[in-house]
C-alpha positions as CSV (number, residue, x, y, z in Angstrom):
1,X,-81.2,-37.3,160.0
2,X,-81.6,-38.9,163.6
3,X,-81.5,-37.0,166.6
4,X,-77.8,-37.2,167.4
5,X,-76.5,-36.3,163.7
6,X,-78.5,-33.2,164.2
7,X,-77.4,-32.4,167.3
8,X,-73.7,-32.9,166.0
9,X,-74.6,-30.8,163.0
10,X,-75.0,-28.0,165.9
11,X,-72.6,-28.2,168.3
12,X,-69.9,-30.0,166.5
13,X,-68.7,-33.7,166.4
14,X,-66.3,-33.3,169.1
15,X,-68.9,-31.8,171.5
16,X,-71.7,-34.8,171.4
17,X,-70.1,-37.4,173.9
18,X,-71.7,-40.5,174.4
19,X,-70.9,-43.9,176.5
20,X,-68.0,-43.6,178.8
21,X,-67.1,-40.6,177.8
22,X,-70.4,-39.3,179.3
23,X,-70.4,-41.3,182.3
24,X,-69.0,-38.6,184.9
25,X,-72.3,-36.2,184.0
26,X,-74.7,-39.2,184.9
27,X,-74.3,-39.2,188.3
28,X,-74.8,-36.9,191.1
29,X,-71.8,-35.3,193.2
30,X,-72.9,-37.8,196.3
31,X,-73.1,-40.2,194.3
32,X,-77.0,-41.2,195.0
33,X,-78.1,-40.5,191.7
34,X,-77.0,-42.6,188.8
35,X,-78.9,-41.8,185.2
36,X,-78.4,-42.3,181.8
37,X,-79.1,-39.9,178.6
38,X,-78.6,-39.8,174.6
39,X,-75.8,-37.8,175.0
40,X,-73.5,-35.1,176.8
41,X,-73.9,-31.8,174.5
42,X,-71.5,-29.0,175.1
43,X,-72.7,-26.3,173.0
44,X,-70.4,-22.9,173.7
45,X,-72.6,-19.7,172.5
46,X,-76.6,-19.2,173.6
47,X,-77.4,-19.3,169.7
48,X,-75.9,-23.2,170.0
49,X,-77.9,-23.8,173.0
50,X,-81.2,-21.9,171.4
51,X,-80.7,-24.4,168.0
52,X,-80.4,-27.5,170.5
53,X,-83.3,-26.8,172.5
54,X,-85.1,-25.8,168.6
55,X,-83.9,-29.4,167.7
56,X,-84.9,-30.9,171.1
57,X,-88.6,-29.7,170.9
58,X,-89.5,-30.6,167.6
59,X,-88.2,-34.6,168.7
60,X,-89.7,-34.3,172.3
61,X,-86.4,-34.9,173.9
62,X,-85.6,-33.6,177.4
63,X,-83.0,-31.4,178.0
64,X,-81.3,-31.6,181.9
65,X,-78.8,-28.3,182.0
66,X,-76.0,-28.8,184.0
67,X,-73.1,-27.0,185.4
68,X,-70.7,-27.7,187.8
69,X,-72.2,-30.9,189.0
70,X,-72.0,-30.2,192.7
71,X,-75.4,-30.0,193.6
72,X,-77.1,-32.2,196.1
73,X,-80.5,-32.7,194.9
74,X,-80.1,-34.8,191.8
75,X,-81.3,-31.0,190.2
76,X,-78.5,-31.7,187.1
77,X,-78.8,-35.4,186.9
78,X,-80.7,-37.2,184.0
79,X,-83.4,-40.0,185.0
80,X,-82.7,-43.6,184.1
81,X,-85.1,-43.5,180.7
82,X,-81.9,-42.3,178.7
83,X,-84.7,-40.7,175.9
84,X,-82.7,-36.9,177.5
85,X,-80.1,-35.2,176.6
86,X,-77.8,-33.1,179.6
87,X,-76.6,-30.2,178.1
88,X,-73.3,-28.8,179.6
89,X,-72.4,-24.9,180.0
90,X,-68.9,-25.6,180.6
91,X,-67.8,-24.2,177.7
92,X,-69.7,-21.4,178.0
93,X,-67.4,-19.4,180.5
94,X,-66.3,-16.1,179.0
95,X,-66.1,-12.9,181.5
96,X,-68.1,-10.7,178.9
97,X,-67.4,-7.0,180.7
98,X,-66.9,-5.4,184.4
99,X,-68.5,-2.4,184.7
100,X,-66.7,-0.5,188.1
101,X,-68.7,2.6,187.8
102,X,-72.0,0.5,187.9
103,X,-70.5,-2.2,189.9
104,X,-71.7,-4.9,187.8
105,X,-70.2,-8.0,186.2
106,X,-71.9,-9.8,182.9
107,X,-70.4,-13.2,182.9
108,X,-71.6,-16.5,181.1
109,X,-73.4,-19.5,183.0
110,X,-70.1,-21.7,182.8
111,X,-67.9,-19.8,184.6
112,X,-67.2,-21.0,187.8
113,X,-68.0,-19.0,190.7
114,X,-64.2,-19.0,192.0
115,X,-63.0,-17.0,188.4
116,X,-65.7,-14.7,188.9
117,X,-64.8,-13.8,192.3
118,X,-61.2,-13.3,191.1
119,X,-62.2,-10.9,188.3
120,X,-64.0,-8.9,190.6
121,X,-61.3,-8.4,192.8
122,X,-58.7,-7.5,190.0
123,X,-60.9,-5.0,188.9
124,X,-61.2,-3.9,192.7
125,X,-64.2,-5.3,193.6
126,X,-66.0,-8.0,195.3
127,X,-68.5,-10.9,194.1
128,X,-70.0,-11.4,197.1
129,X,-71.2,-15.3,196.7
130,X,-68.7,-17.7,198.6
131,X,-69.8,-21.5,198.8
132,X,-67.4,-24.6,200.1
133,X,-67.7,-25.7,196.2
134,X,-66.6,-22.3,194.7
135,X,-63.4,-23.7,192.8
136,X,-66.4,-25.5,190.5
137,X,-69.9,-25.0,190.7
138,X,-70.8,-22.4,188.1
139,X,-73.1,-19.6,188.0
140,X,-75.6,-21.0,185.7
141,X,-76.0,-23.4,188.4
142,X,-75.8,-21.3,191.2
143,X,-78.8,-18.9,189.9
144,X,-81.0,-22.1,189.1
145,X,-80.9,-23.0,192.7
146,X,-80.6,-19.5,194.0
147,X,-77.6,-20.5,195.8
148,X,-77.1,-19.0,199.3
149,X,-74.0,-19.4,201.0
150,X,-71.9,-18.1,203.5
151,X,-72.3,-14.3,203.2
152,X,-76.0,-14.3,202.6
153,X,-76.2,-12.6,206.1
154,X,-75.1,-9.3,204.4
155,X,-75.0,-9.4,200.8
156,X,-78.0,-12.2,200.1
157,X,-78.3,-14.9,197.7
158,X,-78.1,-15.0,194.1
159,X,-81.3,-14.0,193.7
160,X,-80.2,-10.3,195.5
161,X,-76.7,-10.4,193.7
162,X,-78.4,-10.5,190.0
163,X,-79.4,-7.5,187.8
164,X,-80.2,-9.2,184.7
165,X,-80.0,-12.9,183.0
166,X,-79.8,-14.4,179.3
167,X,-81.9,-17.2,178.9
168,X,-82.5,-19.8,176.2
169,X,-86.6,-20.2,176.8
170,X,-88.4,-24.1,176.0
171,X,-89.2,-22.6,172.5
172,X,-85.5,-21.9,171.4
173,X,-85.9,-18.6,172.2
174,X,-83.2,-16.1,173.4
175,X,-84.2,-14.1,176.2
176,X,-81.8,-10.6,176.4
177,X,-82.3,-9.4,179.4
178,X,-78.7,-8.7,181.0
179,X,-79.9,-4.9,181.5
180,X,-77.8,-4.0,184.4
181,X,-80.1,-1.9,186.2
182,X,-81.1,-1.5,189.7
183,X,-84.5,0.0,189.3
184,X,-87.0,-1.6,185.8
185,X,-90.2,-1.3,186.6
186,X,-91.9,-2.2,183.6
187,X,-94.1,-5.4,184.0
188,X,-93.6,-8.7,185.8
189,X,-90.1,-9.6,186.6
190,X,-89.1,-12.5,184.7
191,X,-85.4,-12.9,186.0
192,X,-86.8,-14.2,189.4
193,X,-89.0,-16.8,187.4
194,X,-85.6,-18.3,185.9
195,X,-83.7,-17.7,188.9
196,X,-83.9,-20.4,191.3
197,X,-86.5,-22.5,188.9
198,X,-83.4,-25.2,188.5
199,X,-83.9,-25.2,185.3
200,X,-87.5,-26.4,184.3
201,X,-88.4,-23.3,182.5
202,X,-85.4,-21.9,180.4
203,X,-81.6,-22.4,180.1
204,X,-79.5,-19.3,181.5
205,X,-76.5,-18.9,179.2
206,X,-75.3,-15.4,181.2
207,X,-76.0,-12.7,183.8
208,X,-75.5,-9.8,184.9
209,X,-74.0,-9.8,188.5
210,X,-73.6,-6.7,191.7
211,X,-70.6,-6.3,192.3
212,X,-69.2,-4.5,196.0
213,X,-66.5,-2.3,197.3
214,X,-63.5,-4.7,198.5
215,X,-63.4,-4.4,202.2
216,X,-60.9,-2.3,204.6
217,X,-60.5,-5.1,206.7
218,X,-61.9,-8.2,207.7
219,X,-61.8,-9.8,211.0
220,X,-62.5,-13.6,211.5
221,X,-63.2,-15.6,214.7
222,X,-63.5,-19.1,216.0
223,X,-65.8,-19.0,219.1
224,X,-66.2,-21.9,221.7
225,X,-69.8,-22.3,223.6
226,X,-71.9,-24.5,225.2
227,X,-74.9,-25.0,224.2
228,X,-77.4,-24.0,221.2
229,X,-79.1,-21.1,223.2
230,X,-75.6,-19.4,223.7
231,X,-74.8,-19.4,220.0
232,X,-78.8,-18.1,219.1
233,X,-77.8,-15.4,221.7
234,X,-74.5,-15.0,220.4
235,X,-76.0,-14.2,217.1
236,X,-78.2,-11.5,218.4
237,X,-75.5,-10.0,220.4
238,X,-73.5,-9.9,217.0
239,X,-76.1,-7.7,215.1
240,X,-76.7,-5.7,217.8
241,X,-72.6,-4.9,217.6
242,X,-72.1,-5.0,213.8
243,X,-75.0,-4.3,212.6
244,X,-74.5,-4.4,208.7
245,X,-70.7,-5.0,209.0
246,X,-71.6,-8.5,210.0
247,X,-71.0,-10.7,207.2
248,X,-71.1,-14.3,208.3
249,X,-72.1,-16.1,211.3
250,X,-71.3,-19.8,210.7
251,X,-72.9,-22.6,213.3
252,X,-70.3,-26.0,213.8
253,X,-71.2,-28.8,216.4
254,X,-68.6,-30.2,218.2
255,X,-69.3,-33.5,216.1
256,X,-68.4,-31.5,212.7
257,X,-65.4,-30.0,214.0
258,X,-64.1,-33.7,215.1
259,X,-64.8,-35.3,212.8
260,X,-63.1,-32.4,210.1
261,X,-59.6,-32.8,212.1
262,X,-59.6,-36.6,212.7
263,X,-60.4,-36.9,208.3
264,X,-57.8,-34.2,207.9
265,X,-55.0,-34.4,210.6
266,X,-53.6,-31.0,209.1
267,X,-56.5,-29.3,209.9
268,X,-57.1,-28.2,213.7
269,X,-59.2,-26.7,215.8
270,X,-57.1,-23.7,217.3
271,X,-58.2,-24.2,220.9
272,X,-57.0,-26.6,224.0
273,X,-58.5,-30.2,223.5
274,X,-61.0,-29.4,226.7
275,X,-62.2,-26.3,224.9
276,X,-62.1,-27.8,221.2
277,X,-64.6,-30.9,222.8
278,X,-67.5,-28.1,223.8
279,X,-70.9,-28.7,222.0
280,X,-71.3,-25.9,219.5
281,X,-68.3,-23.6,217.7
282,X,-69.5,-20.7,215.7
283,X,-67.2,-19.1,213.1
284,X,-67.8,-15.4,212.6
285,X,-66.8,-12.5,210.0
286,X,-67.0,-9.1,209.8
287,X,-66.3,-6.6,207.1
288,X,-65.5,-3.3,207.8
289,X,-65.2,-0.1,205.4
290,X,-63.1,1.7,207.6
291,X,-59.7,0.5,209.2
292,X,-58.3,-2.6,210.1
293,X,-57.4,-0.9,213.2
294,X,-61.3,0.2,213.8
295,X,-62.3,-3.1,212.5
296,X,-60.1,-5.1,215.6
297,X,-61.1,-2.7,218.5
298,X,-64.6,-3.0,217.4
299,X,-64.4,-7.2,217.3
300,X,-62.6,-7.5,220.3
301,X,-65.0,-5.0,222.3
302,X,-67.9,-6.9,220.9
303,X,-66.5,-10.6,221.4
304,X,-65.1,-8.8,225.2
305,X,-68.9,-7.8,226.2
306,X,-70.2,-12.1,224.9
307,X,-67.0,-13.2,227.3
308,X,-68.7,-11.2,230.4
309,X,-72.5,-12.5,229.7
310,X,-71.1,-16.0,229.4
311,X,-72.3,-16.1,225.5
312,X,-69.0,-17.8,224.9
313,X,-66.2,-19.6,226.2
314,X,-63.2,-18.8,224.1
315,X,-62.6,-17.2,221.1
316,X,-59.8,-17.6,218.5
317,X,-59.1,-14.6,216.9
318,X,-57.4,-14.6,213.2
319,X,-54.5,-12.9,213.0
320,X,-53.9,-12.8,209.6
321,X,-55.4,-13.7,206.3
322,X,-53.7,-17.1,206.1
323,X,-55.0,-17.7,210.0
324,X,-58.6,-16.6,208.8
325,X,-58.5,-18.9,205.6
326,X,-57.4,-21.8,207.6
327,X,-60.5,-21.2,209.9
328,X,-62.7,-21.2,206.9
329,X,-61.1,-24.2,205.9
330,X,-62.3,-25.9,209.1
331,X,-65.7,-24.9,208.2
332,X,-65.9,-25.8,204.1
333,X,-64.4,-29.2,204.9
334,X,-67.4,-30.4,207.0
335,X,-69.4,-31.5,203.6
336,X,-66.1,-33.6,202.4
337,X,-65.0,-34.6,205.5
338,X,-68.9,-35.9,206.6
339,X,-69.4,-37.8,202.3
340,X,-65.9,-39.7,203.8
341,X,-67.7,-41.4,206.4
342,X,-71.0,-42.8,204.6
343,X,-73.9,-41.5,203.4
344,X,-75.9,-39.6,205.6
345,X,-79.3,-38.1,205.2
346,X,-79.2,-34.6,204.8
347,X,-81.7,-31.8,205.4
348,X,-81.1,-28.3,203.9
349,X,-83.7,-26.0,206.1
350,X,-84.3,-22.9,207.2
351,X,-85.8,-21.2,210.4
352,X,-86.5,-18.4,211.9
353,X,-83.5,-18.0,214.1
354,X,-85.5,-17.9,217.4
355,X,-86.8,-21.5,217.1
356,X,-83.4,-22.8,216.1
357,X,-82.3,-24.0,219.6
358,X,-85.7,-25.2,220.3
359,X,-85.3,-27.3,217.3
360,X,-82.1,-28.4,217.5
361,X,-82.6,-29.4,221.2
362,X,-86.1,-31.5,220.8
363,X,-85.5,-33.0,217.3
364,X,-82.1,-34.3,218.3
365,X,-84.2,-36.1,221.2
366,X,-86.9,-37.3,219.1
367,X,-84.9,-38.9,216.2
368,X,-82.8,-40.4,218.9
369,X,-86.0,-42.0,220.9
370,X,-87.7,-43.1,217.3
371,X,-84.3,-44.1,215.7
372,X,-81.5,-45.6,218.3
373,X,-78.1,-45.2,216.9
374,X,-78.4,-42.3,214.6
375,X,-76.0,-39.4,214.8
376,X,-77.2,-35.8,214.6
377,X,-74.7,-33.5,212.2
378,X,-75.5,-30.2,212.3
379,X,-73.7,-27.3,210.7
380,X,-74.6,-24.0,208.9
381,X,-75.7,-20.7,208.2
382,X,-77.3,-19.6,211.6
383,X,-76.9,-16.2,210.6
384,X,-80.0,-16.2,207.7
385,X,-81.8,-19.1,209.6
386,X,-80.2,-22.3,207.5
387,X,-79.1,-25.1,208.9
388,X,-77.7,-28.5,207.2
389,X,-79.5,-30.7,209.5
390,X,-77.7,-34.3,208.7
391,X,-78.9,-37.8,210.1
392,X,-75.8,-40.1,209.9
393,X,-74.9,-43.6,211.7
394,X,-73.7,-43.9,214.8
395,X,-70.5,-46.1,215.4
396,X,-73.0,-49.5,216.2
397,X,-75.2,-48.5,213.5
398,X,-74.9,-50.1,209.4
399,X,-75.1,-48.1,207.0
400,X,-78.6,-49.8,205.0
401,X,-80.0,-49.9,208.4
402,X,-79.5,-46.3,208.9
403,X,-81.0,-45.8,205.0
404,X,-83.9,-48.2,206.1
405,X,-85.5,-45.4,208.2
406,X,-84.8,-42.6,205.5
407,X,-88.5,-42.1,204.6
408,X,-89.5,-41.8,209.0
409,X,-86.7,-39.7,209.5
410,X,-87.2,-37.2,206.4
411,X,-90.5,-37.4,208.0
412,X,-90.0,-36.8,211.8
413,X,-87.5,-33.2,210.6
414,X,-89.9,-32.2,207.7
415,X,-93.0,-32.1,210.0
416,X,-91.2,-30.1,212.9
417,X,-89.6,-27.7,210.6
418,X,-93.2,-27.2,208.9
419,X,-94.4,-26.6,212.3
420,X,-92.7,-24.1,212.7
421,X,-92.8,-22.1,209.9
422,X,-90.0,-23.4,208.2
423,X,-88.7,-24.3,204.4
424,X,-87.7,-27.9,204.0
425,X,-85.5,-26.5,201.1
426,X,-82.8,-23.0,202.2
427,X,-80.6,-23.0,199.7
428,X,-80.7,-26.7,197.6
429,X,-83.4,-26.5,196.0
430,X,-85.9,-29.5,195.2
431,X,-84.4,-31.7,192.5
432,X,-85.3,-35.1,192.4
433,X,-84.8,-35.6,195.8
434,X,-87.4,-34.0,197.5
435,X,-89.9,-34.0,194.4
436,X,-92.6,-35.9,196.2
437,X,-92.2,-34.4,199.5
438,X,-93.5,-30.3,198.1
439,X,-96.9,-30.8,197.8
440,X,-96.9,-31.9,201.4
441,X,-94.8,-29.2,202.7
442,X,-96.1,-26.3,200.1
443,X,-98.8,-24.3,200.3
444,X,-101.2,-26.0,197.8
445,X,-102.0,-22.1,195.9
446,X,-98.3,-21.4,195.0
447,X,-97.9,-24.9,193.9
448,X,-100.7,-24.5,191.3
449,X,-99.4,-21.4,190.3
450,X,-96.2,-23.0,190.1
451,X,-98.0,-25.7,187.6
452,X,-99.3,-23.0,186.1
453,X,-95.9,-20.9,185.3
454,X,-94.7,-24.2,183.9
455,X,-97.3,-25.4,181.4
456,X,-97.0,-22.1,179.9
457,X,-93.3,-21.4,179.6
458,X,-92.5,-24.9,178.7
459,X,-95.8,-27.1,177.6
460,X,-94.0,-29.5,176.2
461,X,-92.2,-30.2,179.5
462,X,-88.8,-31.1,178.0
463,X,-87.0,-28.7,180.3
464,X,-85.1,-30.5,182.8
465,X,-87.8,-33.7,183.0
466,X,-88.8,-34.8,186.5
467,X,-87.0,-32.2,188.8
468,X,-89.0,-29.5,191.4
469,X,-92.6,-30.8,190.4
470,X,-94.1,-33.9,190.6
């Protein structure tokens, strides 16, 4: 029996695609990656997946897990060899129990993130995760990159919001560990080796998710400022006012926010043309437990006292939920709105927050002395120190001349963000993309235990082939 015959024998006929019915899990969601594989597999239970990965090792063929297929990395696409197979979770998307009086959710690694969220809520709770892609990424893939977000701020990232995984190890092995527990002290803690590991050691099938108490209230605002400094200051103005009721604390240049509403007419800025044209916006949310009415008086006092130091400009206060989801909707649209006018060359880092305008300020002058013509695009989560740092072309700049300085530019942001004390990966991991670039960038210790950790769970390195390690 040949490989695919016994993989058919698994997971069913209908369930081993091949040729053009494949195609749309070959390439990346920008579109920079373009593999090619044995087959798409969509097993739907972990005992599928276990007999797979069984049938995978004794052949030596590669297994690339995908979800969603919105990461950014190349994590979840194949290489061009076509010897691997990408197994899909998409079937795989069964809410298996909420727990309210534990406020926990066990759900499988094909749901996507969106459902989740909404099964929290109608059992009266929140998921606290929120990501522009939420209506399909999945949380398979959001634990293999230890997804982040926009609410990291308070809640944290995936790696925070777990209790307990399922995992399918490189043996074929089922690992049972969705004990949802807040406290297990009893040896090493293997749900943060899978979690954020994109894959390369094990296949999560499920987890075992916190869940929150829904808010009182929520208050949203759009604020105006300009410069870099204001919105660093803004930020420590915020936590000294909120303090844990501050949820998110979004940074938007003046560049995103035009170039959101001229790609999507129906979406504008809520401010006069003078005021929408200042450098820097910053969207921010609060949660509050206690009243909407205590939740407004609160906000307004706070965003009164950043008016009188001069911290802001304007502020645009949501009225209601549908004016607070249309001021999200400026934000989330930034990635879609940006892949509409070319490819650019992005840079998911974090910082600490008090080098961010010193950053910002002196990188945006050094790529533009080193590299005439390139546009600076920079959004994200100020809050928790991440920005998406994007080089794109400016309007007398070609596109393959732009991607002709790809390797000096990665190399001009990489070395000031190493310098000071940043991560040249916040919240997309490594994937193919930046493979080559973390032994530069990595402290070389953790990267041999990293080679360590992965020789043992998976020695015959078929586990996602080519992605995080060189």
């Amino acid at each position: 029996m040949d490989a695919l015959e016994a993989l058919r024998a698994i997971v069913g006929e209908g369930h081993v695609l091949t040729g053009a019915d494949a195609e749309s899990a070959l390439v990346d969601w920008r579109g920079r990656y373009h593999g090619r594989a044995l087959a798409l597999l969509r097993p739907e239970s972990p005992d599928e997946v276990a007999r797979l990965v069984r049938c995978c090792a004794q052949q030596r063929i590669g297994l690339v897990p995908q979800g969603g297929n919105t990461g950014l990395n190349g994590g979840a696409t194949p290489d061009d060899s076509g010897k691997a197979i990408v197994v899909s979770l998409a079937r795989m998307k069964a809410i298996r129990s909420v727990d309210v009086a534990n406020d926990s959710i066990v759900v499988e690694a094909g749901c996507i993130l969106q459902d989740v969220q909404r099964a929290a809520q109608a059992a009266g709770r929140l998921f606290a995760l929120s990501l522009g892609s939420e209506g399909s990424c999945t949380i398979g893939g959001n634990l293999a990159t230890n997804a982040g977000g926009t609410q990291v701020l308070r809640y944290g990232s995936m790696r925070e919001l777990c209790l307990g995984l399922e995992v399918v190890t490189a043996q074929g092995e089922i690992w049972h560990g969705l004990r949802a527990l807040r406290k297990d002290n009893t040896g090493y803690d293997l749900r943060d080796l899978f979690i954020g590991s994109e894959g390369t050691l094990g296949i999560i099938t499920a987890a075992t998710l916190k869940l929150f108490p829904l808010p009182a209230a929520r208050m949203t605002a759009l604020l105006a400022l300009d410069s870099i400094e204001a919105a660093v200051a803004m930020l420590a103005q915020a936590r000294a006012g909120f303090g844990a009721s501050l949820t998110g604390f979004e940074l938007i240049s003046g560049d995103c926010l035009r170039e959101v509403t001229q790609v999507f007419p129906q979406l504008q800025a809520p401010f006069a043309p003078e005021t929408a044209a200042l450098p820097w916006h910053v969207l921010i949310e609060v949660s509050d437990s206690e009243s909407e009415q205590h939740a407004r008086e609160r906000f307004e006092r706070v965003l009164g006292t950043a008016t009188e130091k001069r911290l802001i400009h304007d502020a645009a206060i949501a009225t209601s939920i549908a004016h607070s989801q249309a001021l999200w909707h400026l934000r989330e649209s930034i990635p879609l709105a940006e892949k509409s006018a070319g490819i650019s060359i992005k840079h998911d880092i974090s910082l600490p927050a008090s080098v961010v305008a010193d950053f910002v300020r002196d990188t945006g002058a050094a790529l533009s002395a080193a590299f005439p013509g390139v546009r600076v695009v920079v959004f994200g989560h100020l809050g928790d120190g991440n920005l998406h740092y994007n080089v794109a072309r400016g309007p007398l700049m070609d596109q393959a001349s732009l991607l002709a300085h790809e390797a000096g530019i990665n190399a001009l942001v990489y070395e000031r963000v190493h310098a000071l004390g940043g991560s040249i990966s916040a919240e997309h991991g490594i994937g193919q993309l930046k493979r080559e670039l973390l032994p530069r960038y990595q402290d070389p210790v953790a990267l041999d235990l990293m080679r360590t950790l992965k020789a043992a769970l998976d020695p015959l390195g078929i586990m996602n082939p080519g992605k995080l390690l060189a």
